[in-house]
C-alpha positions as CSV (number, residue, x, y, z in Angstrom):
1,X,55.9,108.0,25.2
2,X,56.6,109.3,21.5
3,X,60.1,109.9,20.0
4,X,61.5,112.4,17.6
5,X,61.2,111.8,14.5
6,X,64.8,112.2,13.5
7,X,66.6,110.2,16.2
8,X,64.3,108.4,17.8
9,X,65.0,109.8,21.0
10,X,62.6,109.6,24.0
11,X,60.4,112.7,24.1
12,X,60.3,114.0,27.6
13,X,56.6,115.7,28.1
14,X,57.2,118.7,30.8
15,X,55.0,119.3,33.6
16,X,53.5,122.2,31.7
17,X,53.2,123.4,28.4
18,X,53.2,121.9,24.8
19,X,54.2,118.3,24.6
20,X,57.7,118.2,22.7
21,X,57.9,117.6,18.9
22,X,61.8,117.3,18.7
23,X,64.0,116.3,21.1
24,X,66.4,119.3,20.5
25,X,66.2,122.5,18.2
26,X,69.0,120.6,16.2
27,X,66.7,118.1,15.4
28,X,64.0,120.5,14.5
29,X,66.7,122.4,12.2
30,X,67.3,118.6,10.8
31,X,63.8,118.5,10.1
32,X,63.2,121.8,8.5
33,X,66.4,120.8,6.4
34,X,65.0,117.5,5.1
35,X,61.7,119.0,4.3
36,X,63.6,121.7,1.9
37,X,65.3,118.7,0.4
38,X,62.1,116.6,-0.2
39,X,60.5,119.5,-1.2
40,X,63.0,120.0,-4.5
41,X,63.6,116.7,-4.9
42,X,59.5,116.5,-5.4
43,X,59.5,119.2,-7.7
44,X,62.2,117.1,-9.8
45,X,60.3,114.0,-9.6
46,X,57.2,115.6,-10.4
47,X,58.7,117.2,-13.5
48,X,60.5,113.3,-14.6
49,X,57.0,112.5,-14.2
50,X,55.2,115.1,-16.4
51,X,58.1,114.1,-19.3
52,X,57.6,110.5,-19.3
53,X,53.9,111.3,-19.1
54,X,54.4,112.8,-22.4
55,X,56.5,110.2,-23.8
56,X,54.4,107.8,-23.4
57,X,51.5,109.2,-24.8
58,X,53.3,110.0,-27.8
59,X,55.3,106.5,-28.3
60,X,54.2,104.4,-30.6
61,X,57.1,101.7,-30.3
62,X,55.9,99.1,-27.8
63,X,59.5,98.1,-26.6
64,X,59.6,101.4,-25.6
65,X,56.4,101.8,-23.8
66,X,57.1,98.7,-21.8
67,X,60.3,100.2,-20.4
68,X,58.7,104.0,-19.9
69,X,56.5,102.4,-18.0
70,X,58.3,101.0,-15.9
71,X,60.2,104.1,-15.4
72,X,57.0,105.7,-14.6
73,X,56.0,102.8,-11.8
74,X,59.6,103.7,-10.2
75,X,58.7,107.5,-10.6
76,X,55.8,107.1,-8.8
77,X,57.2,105.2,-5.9
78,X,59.6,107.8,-5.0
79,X,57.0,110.3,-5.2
80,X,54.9,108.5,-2.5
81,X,58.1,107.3,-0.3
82,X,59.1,111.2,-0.8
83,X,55.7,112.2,0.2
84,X,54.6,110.3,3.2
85,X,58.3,111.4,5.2
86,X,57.0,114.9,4.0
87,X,53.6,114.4,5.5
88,X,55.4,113.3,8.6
89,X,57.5,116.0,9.4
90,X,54.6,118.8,8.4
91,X,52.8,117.2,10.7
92,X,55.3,117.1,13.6
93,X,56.7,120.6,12.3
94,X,52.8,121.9,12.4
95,X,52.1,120.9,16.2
96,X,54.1,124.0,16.7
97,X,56.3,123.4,18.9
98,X,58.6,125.8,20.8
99,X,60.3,124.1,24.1
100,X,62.4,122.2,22.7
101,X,65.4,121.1,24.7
């Protein structure tokens, strides 16, 4: 049995039909919510990123580089924790889904 990606809640496959993505349209509105946010907040992240990128090809002060790039290693992290929940939900979102309860 699968569960819904926001609650966890039991997914109850019908007799019929398309096999549930979301447990309720609330929690496919929650979804569709959080994927809008994770959608900006990758476009900021992504930008941080192209900045530093700059930086640090530009900086000749070593101090500095150490720090920028460790800036950049936590950049990238929260890109990739940003983008696997994104992945996720597009692909629980895509299964197209329609009968929710």
């Amino acid at each position: 049995m699968t569960t819904c990606p926001i609650d966890a809640r039991p997914l109850v496959r019908p007799a019929t039909g398309r096999p549930p993505t979301f447990c309720s349209v609330a929690c496919r509105r929650v979804a569709e919510a959080e994927l809008r946010r994770i959608d900006r907040r990758l476009a900021g992240l992504e930008v941080d990123l192209d900045a530093l990128d700059l930086s640090i090809a530009t900086e000749a002060y070593a101090p500095l580089l150490k720090t920028d790039r460790k800036r950049r290693a936590a950049l990238v992290a929260a890109i990739t924790t940003a983008t696997d929940r994104q992945r996720l939900l597009y692909a629980r979102t895509e299964e197209g889904d329609t009968d929710d309860r």
